[in-house]
N, C-alpha and C positions, 0 to 999 in steps of 0.2 A: 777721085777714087770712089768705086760705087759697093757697097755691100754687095757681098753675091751670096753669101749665107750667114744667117743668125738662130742659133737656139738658146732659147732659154729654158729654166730648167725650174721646177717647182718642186722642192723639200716639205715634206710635211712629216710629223712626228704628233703619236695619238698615244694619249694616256689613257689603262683606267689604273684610278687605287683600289685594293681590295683593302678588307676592314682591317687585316694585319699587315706588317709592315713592309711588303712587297707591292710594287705597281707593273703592270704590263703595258711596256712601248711597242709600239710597230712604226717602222719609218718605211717612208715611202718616197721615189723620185719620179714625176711626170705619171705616178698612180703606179706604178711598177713599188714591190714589194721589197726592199733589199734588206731588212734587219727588222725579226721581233724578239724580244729579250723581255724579261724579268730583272728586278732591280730592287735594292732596298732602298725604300723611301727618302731615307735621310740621307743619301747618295747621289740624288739626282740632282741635276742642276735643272734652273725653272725652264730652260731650253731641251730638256732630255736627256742630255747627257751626264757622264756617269762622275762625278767627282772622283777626286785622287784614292784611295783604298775601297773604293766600290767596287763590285761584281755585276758582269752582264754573266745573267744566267737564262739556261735555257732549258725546255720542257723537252722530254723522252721518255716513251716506255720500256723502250727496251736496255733493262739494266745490265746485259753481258754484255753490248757494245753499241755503247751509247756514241751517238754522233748527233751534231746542229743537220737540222733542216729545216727552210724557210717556209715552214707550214705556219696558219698564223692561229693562232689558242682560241677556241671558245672560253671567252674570257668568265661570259657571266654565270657558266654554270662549271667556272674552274675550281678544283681542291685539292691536284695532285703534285701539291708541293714538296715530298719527299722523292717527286722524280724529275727537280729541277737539277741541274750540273754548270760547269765552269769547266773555263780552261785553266791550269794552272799559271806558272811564270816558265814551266818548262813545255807548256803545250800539251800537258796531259790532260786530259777528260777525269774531272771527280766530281761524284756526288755533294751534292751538299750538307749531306752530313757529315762528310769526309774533314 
C-alpha cells in the first residue's frame, strides 16, 4: 500500500501578559488565525488553554451588540479592558462587568 496523501498540521498558540492579570492568546493552524481571546492569568494552563472556571474573553467596541470576531488585538498598545465580553453557560454575550 502506498500513501497517496498526507497532511500535517502545525498548532501554534502566542502569549502576551499585560502587567495586570489578563494575558492575550492567538492560536493559529498552518498560519491561518482560528481563535484570539483574552484570559485571566491564573486560568491558563502552560499549553494556553483555559483551566476549569476560566473565561475566554473577547474584545468589542460595539457595546449594543456585541459579537466575536477573529480580528487579532494590538496587543501592545491595548487598555480597553472594560470592552472585553464572555459568552455565558446559556450563550449569552456579557460584559465583563456583568
Amino acid at each position: 500500500m502506498k500513501t497517496i496523501y498526507k497532511k500535517l498540521t502545525a498548532t501554534q498558540i502566542k502569549k502576551h501578559d499585560f502587567d495586570n492579570e489578563f494575558a492575550y492568546l492567538e492560536k493559529r493552524c498552518n498560519s491561518v488565525l482560528k481563535d484570539c481571546y483574552f484570559a485571566e492569568k491564573e486560568f491558563l494552563n502552560p499549553n494556553g488553554t483555559i483551566k476549569d472556571g476560566g473565561r475566554k474573553y473577547f474584545h468589542c467596541e460595539d457595546n449594543v451588540n456585541p459579537a466575536k470576531k477573529l480580528i487579532p488585538v494590538d496587543y501592545e498598545n491595548f487598555l480597553d479592558f472594560e470592552d472585553l465580553y464572555y459568552f455565558n453557560e446559556k450563550g449569552i454575550i456579557l460584559n465583563i462587568k456583568e
